[in-house]
C-alpha positions in Angstrom: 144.1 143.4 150.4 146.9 145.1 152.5 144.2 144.8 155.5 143.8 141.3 155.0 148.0 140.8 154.5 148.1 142.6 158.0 145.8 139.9 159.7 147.6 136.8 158.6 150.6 138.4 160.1 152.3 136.3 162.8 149.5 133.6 162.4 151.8 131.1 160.9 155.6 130.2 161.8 158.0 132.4 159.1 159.8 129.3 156.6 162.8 130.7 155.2 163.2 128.4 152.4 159.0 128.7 151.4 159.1 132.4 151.8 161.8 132.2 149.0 160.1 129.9 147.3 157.0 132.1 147.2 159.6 135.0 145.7 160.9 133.4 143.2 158.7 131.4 141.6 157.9 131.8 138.1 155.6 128.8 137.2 152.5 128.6 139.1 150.6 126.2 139.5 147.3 124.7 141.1 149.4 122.6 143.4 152.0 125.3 144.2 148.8 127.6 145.2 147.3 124.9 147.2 150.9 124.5 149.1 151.0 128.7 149.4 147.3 128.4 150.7 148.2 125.8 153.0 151.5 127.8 155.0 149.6 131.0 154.9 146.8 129.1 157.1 144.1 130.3 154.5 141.4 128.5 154.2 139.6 128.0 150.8 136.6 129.8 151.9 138.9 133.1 153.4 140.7 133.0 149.7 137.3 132.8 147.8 136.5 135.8 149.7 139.5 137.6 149.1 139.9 136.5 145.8 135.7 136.8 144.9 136.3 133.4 142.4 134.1 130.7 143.9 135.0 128.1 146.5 134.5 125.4 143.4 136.7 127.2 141.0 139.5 127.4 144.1 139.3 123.8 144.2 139.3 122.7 141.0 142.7 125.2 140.1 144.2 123.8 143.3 143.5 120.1 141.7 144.3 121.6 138.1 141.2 119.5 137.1 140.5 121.9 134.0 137.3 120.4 133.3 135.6 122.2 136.3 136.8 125.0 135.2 
């Protein structure tokens, strides 16, 4: 994971306030993933690989939609 942390380096523009945000957050959830996901510049597909939990599942935690799950 650390190699994968080193390649999304300097792809995205640093956001204070999100970077914060991602520190201190305590309750997460789909949507808060999905907005994480989304500043990184990860795609669903580059997560389900990192994360081996199908491109489906991804989705359906992003959507909290907990029948799919």
């Amino acid at each position: 994971m650390a190699y994968r942390k080193h390649q999304l380096e300097g792809q995205h523009a640093i956001d204070e306030s999100m970077e914060h945000e991602i520190a201190t957050e305590k309750d997460f959830s789909g949507e808060f993933l999905k907005r994480v996901r989304n500043y990184k510049q990860i795609s669903i597909k580059e997560l389900s690989d990192l994360l081996k939990i199908g491109r489906l599942y991804l989705m359906a935690i992003e959507e909290e939609n907990l029948k799919e799950l």
